[in-house]
N, C-alpha and C positions, 0 to 999 in steps of 0.2 A: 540138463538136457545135453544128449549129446552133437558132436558136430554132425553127425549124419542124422540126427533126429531133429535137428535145426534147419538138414539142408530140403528134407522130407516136407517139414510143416513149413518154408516159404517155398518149397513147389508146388504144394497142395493150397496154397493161398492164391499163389498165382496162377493159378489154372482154375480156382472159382472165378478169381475176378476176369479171366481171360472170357469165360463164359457166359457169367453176370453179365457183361457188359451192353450195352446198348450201342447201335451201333445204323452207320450210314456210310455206305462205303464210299458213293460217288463223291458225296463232300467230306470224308474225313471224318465227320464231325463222331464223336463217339462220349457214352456217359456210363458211369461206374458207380451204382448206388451205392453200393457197398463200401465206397471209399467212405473215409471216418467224413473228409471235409464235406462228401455226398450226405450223409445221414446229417449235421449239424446241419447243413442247409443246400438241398437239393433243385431250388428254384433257378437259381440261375441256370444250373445244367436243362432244365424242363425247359427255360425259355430257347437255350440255344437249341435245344432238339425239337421248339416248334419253329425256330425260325427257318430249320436246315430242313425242312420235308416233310411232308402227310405223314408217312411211316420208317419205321427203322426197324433195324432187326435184331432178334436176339438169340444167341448162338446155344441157351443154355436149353428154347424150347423149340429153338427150328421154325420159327414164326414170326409174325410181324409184334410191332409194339405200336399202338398207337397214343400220341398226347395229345388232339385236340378234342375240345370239346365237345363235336359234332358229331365228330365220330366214335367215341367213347359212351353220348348219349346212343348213337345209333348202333353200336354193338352191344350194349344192357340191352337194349329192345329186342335183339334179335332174338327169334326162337332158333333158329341155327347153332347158336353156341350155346354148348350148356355148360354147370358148373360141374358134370358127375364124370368124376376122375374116369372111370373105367370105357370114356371113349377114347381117352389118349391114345396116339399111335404106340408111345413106349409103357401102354397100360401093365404090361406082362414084366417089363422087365422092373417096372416099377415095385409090382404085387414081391418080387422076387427081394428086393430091398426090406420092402417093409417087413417080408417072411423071417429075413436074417436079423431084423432086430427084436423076434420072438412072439410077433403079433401073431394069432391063431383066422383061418379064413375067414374067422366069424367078425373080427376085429377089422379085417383089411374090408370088407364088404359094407362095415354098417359106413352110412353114411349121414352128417348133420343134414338137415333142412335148410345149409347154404350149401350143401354139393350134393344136389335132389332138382330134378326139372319135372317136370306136369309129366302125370296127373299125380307123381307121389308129394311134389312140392305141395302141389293144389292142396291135396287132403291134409296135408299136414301145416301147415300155414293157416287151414279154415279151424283145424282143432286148438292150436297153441292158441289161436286169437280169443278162443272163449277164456281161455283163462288167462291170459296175458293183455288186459284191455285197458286203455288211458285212465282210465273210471280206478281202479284198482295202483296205477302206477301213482295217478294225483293223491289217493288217499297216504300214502308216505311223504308227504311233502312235511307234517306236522313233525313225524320222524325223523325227519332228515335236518329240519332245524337242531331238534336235541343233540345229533349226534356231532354236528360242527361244533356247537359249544362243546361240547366232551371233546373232543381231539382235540382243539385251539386252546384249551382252558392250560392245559402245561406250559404252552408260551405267554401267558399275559406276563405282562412284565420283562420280556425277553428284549434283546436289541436286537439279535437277528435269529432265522429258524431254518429248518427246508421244508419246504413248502408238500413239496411231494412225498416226503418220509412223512411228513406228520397229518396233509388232509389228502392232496392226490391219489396216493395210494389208498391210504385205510376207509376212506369214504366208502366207494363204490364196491369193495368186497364184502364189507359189513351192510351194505343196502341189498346187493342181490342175494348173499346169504340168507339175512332175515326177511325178503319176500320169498324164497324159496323154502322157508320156515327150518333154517339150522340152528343150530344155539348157539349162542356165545361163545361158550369154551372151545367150537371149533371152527371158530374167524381163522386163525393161524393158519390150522390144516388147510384150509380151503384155500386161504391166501397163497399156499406152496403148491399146491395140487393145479392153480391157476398158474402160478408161475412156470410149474414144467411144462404143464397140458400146452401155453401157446409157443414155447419152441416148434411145435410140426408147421409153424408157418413161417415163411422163409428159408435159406440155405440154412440145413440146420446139420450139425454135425450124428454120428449113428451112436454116440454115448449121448449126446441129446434127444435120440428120438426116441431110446430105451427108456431115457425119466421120464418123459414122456407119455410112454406107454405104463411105463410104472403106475406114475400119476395116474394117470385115466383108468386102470385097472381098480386102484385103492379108490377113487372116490367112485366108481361103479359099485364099489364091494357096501360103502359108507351109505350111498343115497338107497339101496336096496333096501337096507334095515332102516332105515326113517321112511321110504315107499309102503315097507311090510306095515310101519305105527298111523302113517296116515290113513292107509285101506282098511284099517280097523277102527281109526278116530277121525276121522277128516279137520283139518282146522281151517281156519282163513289165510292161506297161504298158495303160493304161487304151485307148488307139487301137489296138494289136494287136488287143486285147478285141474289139474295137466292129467291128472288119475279120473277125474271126475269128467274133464271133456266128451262131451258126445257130439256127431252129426247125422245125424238120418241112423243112428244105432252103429256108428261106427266110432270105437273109440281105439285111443294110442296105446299099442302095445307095451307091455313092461321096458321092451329092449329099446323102445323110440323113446317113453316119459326118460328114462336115464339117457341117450344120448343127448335130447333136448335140453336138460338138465344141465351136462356138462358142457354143451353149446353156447348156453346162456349163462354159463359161471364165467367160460373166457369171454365171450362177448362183452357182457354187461360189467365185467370189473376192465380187463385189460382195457379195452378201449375210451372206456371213459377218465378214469386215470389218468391217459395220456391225454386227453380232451381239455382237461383239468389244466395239468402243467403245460403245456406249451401254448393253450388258451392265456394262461397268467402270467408267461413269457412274452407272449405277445403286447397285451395290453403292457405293461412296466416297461417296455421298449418304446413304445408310444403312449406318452403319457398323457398328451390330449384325450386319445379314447379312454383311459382308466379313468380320467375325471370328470367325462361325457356320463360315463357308465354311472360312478359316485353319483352325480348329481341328477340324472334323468332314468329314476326306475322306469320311465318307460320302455330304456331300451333294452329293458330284459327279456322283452318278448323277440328280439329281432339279434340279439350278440351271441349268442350259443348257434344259431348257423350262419353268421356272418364270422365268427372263428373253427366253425369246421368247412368252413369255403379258405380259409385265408390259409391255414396250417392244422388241419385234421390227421387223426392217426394214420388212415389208413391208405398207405403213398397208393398202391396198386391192387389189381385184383387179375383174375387170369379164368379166362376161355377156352372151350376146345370146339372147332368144328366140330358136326357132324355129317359133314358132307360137303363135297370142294365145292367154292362161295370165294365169290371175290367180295370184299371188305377194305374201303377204303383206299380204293384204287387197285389195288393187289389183291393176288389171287391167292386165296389160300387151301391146302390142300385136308380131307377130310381126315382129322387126327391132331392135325396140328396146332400148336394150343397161342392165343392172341394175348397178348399183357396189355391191359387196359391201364391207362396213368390216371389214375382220378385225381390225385396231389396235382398234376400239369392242368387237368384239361379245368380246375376251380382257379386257377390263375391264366388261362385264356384270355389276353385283351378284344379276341372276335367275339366274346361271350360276356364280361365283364369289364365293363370299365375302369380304367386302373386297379386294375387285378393285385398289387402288390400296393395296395394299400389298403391297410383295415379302417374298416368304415362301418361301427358298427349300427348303422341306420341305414346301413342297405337295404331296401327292400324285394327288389326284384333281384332274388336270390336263388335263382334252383341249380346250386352247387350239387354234387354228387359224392357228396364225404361219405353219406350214409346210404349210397348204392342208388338204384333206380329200376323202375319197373318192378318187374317179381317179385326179386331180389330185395327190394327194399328193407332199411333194417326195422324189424320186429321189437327191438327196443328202443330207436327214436325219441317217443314222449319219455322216458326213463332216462338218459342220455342226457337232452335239453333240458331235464328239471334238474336232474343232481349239479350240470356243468352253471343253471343258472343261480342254484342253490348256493353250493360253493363258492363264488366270485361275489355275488349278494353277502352273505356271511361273511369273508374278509372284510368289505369294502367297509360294512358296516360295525365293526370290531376295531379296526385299525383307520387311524384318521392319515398317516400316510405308509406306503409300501413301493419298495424301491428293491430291484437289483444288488445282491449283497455280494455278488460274486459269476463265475462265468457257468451256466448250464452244466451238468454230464447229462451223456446222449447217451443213452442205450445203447446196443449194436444189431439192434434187429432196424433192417434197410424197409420193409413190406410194411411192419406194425410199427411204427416210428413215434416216438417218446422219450419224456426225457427223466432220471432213474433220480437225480440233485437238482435241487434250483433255490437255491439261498436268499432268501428277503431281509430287509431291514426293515424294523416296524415300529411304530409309535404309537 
């Protein structure tokens, strides 16, 4: 690289992060998610940015940030903000970005069923549910035991493994595959088509958002021709479901069962993944809970949301007015987009007692890992079974598991997880 291509990419670093930044001017106080130390461990900054004020701001969307609880529940609830990009104030100049990285109108328009508000959310959440139902997620549970012995069976015998190379990851992409009835031979693809597809969340670079689009393009081209063998054979699979949905005679058009499709490939694999690993991070850090957990199956009904309250993937999420509203003391202008902290507002001590400590017999739990209201996430029971499947499956495999070495963290600040986590096992 050269010195001017050196001087280029740290002033284009520092003018993200100048942006990224969160921010309170009266008190100084200010927080950089994007800093490496920010992604290993963003809690302390969360706390000092609820000690320092209601709200802060951020220079990247021109709007407030809010991290308590209160007010994070009371902006999911609002109908005022919605998730659908095209009320942004910079909608236009946005569509103009996306244009340049080769996406066609039809591509900048279509939108997931998490950036959808009523009545298209409505319709579309009442159709996905017929075929996406607890009823259907629990019948994989017998599945999912097979498939942990298959991926752990390499290591028996081993002294030490990563944890996330060998179940985090491959779990959760071989389970939404095969409920979405893919084959075998193309876990890989889909594995990679997941990997590019969630770059478009967070500061993402514009050779990031082209694989991207890539991605999203090839498994559009892929789920089409298994869409064409299902509408001619249906089988017990999760895209049968989504093909076969009806309500009152209204059912999902080809171009919504494939967005849904690709929705639920990043959701259901990325997120869980990292649910997985920094769940297993947690417990091995505190070793009283992992031997809570060993010894009292009971608390497997209660430690899959008492670890996505404590360190869940998803630090943040983001709002736009649709019409000037004051929100949490401040007024906000219609266009302008809110960054909601769920990572802050699940370590609240006005909401949670001792907030930074995992306790997994918490009961009165309604953390917001997995959103709230509308919103809510549609894979949940699918999520809580695999993350309690997986941590069950160790515990009972291996008689101890210990820390073999320090985390790698991703660098995605928004979807936050971790890529290494090294165990010692016996």
């Amino acid at each position: 690289m050269s010195a001017r291509d050196t001087l280029r990419d740290f002033t284009t670093r520092a003018m993200i992060r100048a942006l990224t930044t969160f921010e309170r001017f009266e008190s100084g106080v200010s927080f950089d998610p994007l800093d490496h130390s920010s992604v290993a461990d963003p809690y302390p900054g969360y706390a000092t940015l609820r000690a320092n004020g209601r709200t802060h701001w951020s220079r990247l969307t021109g709007g407030p940030v809010l991290v308590h609880y209160a007010d994070v529940v009371s902006a999911l609830r609002d109908d005022r903000l919605s998730t659908n990009p095209s009320h942004m104030r910079r909608w236009e100049r946005q569509r103009k970005r996306l244009a340049a990285t080769g996406r066609t109108e039809a591509e900048i328009e279509r939108r997931s069923i998490l950036a959808s508000d009523p009545p298209d959310h409505t319709r579309l959440r009442k159709l996905v549910s017929k075929a996406f139902t607890p009823r259907s997620v629990t019948a994989l549970a017998q599945r999912m035991e097979g498939l942990i012995d298959e991926l752990l069976l390499p290591v028996k015998g081993a002294a030490t493994f990563d944890l996330c190379q060998v179940l985090a990851w491959p779990l959760p992409v071989i389970v939404i595959s095969e409920l979405l009835g893919v084959p075998p031979e193309d876990r890989e693809r889909f594995k990679r088509w997941s990997d590019d597809v969630i770059q478009t969340i967070g500061v993402v670079s514009r050779e990031g958002a082209r694989r991207a689009l890539r991605a999203s393009r090839e498994l559009g081209e892929y789920l089409t021709e298994v869409a064409a063998l299902r509408r001619a054979d249906p089988r017990d699979d999760l895209l049968s479901g989504l093909l076969a949905a009806e309500e009152d005679g209204d059912r999902l058009t080809m171009d919504e069962v494939l967005t849904m499709c690709i929705f639920l490939l990043v959701a259901g694999n990325e997120t869980t993944a990292k649910l997985i690993g920094t769940g297993m991070l947690a417990l091995l850090r505190q070793p009283d809970q992992l031997e809570a957990l060993r010894t009292d199956p009971g608390l497997d009904a209660t430690a899959p949301d008492e670890l996505l309250r404590f360190d869940g993937p998803v630090q943040m999420t983001t709002r736009t007015a649709t019409e000037d509203m004051e929100l949490a003391g401040v007024g906000v202008a219609k266009g302008r987009t809110v960054i909601l902290c769920l990572a802050s507002a699940n370590r609240d001590p006005a909401r949670f007692p001792e907030p930074d400590r995992l306790d997994l017999s918490r009961a009165d739990n309604p953390h917001v890992a997995l959103g709230h209201g509308r919103h809510f996430c549609l894979g949940a029971s699918l999520a809580r079974l695999e993350t309690r499947m997986a941590l069950r499956g160790l515990l009972d495999r291996f008689s101890t598991l210990e820390l073999a070495g320090d985390p790698v963290w991703g660098d995605n600040a928004v979807l936050r997880g971790i890529d290494h986590l090294p165990v010692r096992i016996t």
